[in-house]
N, C-alpha and C positions, 0 to 999 in steps of 0.2 A: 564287462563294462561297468560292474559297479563298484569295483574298487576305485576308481579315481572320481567318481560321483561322490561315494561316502567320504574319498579323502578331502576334495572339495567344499563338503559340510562340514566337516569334521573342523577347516579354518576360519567359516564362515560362523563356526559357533564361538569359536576361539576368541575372534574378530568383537564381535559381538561382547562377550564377557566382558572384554578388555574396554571398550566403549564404557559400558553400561559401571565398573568402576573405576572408570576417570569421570565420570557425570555425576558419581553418588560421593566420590572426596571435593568434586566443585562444588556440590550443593551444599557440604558439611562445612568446606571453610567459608561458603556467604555465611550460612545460618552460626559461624563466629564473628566472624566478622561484625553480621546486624546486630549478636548481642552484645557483643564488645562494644557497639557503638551507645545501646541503650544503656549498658550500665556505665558509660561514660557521662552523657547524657545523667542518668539519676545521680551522680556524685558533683553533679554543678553545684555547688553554695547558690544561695537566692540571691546574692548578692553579685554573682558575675549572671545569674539571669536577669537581673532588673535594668530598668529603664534609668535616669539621669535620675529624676524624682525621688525614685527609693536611694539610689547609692548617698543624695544628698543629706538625706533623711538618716542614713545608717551612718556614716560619717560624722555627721553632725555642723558638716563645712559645703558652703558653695563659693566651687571656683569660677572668677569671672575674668576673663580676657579684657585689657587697656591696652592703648597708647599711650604711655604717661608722659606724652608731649603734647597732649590736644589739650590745648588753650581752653577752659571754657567748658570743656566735654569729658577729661580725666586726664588731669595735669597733676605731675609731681614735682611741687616748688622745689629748686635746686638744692636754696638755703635751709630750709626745714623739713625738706622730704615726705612733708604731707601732701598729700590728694586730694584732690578739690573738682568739682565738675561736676554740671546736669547727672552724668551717668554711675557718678560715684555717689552720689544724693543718690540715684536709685538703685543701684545695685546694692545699698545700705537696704534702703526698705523695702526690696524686694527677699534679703536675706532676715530683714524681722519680720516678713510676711512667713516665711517659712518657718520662722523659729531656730536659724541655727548661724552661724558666724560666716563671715565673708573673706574668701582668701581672694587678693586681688592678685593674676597674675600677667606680669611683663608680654606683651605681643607687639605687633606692627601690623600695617597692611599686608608689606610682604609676606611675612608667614601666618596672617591670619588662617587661610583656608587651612594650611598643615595643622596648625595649635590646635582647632575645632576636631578637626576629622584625627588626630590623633590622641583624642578626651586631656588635653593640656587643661581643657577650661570646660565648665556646664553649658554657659553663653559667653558670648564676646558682646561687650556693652562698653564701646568707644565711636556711638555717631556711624556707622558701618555705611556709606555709599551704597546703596541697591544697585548693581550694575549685571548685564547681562551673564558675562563670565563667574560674577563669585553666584549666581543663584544656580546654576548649573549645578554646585557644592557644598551651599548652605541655603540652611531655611531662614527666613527672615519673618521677623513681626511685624505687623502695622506700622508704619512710619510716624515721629513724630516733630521730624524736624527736616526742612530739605534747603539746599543751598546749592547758589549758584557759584561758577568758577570764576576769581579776582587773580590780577597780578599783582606781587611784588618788585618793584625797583629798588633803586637807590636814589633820595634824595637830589644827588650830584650826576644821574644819567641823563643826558639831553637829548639824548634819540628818543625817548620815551617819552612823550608828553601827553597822549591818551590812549586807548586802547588801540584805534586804528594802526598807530605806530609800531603795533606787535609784530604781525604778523609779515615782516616785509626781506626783502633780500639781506642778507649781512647780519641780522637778527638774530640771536642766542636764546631760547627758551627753554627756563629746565623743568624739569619733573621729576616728581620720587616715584621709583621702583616698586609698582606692587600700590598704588594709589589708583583710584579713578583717572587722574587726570591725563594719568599716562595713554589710556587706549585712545582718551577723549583727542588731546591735543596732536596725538598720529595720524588723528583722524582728518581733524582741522583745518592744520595747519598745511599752507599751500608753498610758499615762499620762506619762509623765518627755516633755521635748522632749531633740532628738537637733540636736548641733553637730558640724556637721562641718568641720573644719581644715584648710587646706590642706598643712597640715607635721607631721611627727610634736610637733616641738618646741610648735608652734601648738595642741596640747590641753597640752600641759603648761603652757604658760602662762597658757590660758584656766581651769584649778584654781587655778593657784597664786594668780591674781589675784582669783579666789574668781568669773568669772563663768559658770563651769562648777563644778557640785559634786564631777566624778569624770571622769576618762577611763580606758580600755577597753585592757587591753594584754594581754599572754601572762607567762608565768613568767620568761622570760630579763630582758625589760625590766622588768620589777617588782622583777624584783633591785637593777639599777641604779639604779632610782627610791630604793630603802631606802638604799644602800648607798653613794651617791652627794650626796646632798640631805640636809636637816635640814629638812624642813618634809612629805615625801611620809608616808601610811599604808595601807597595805593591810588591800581590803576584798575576802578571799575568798569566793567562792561557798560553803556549807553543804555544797551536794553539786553532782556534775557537774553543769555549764550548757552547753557547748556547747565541746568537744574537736575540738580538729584535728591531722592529723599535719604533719607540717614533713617534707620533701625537698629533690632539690635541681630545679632545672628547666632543660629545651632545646626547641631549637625541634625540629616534628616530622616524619617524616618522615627522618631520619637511624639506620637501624640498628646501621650497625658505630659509631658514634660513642656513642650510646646503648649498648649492648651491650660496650663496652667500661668506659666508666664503673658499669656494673654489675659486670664482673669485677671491678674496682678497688675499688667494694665490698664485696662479696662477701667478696675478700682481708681487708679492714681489719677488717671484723667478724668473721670468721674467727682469726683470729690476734691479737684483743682493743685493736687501736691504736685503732681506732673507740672505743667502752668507753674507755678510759683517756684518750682525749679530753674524751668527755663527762663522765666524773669529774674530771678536771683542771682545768674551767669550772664545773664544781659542775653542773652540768643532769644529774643522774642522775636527781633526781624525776622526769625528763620524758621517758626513756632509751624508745625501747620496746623489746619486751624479745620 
């Protein structure tokens, strides 16, 4: 009886070997693996370890996100192609705070979150609406300007004679895609139907051409609508409707970068350049205070 005993150990030893090196070649390719990973890891440049801060620093450029259609806030004159605006004033002097040159680069509301989160830009400094949905995405600074929502008509619309007039059956209101005003006025709006544009310019044209009654803007661009056109009328709300503050915004997760752009504020408003920006673009109505 103890030949099939010893032959029965004799597989359980077998058994066993066979275990003990398939556990000793798994242990040997983790322990590649973790150092393949380390000396991956040690061959980073500092430069793809660092925060927005250094890269701006090593560079020697910060890139800033605009809408260079906002009236007021960083507008690009069609005829001259120069930039002008509260946030182009500081996005100037936030890049001689740091000491190094300013690349301004092309965004919108719509692709704002993507520009940010895919390093297009260091900050987006174009007036940024605070809204539920982009903080989910972006970090925001202190607010220093906040604005309510105005309509635009046309002149020659007779359905439209005050606000009230908005919101009612047969009524056209549009919105740009990727704005505030778009969640806002979904929201709102009971009776009027809601057109949504793919382009800021694209509710402008849809008034003008009369197949929209009114599109949905803030204070800065309402200016430009007046002061720009001969055919635009503003139709203000009676009393608050629905205020937002404007910041500026970064991606998250970055403190000293963050935390630095707040000193830089902090400074501007401190010693009144901030103030005297927003005075010097006329947005004082909108200043907070």
């Amino acid at each position: 009886m103890a030949a099939p005993f010893q032959s029965g150990a004799a597989i359980t030893a077998s058994h066993c070997h066979c275990i003990h090196d398939q556990l000793t070649r798994s242990n040997t390719l983790q322990r590649n693996t973790l150092l393949g990973l380390a000396l991956a890891a040690s061959l980073l440049t500092p430069a793809a370890l660092a925060g927005h801060l250094e890269k701006i620093k090593a560079s020697n450029e910060l890139k800033v996100c605009i809408w260079p259609d906002y009236y007021g806030i960083s507008y690009r004159n069609p005829k001259t192609l120069q930039l002008s605006g509260i946030d182009i004033d500081m996005a100037n002097a936030l890049g001689q705070n740091l000491a190094v040159a300013v690349k301004f680069v092309d965004s919108s509301f719509a692709t704002l979150i993507s520009d940010i989160e895919q390093d297009k830009c260091d900050i987006a400094m174009f007036a940024i609406g605070i809204t539920p949905q982009r903080m989910e995405k972006l970090r925001f600074t202190r607010p220093h300007l906040s604005s309510d929502i105005y309509a635009i008509t046309t002149k020659s619309n007779r359905r439209i004679k005050n606000w009230a007039d908005i919101d009612k059956p047969g009524m056209v209101v549009a919105v740009a895609k990727g704005t505030l005003h778009e969640p806002v006025m979904r929201e709102k709006l009971k009776q009027a139907t809601l057109l949504v544009t793919a382009t800021p310019q694209g509710r402008e044209q849809e008034v003008e051409s009369g197949r929209a009654d009114v599109f949905m803007t803030d204070y800065p661009f309402s200016r430009r609508m007046l002061e720009t056109t001969d055919w635009a009328r503003l139709v203000p709300p009676p009393a608050t409707y629905h205020l937002t503050h404007y910041a500026y915004a970064m991606q998250k997760g970055d403190d000293n970068w963050y935390n630095r752009v707040t000193s830089f504020l902090d400074s501007v408003k401190t010693d009144g350049r901030l103030l005297a920006a927003i005075k010097r673009h006329k947005l004082d109505p909108i200043a907070e205070r």
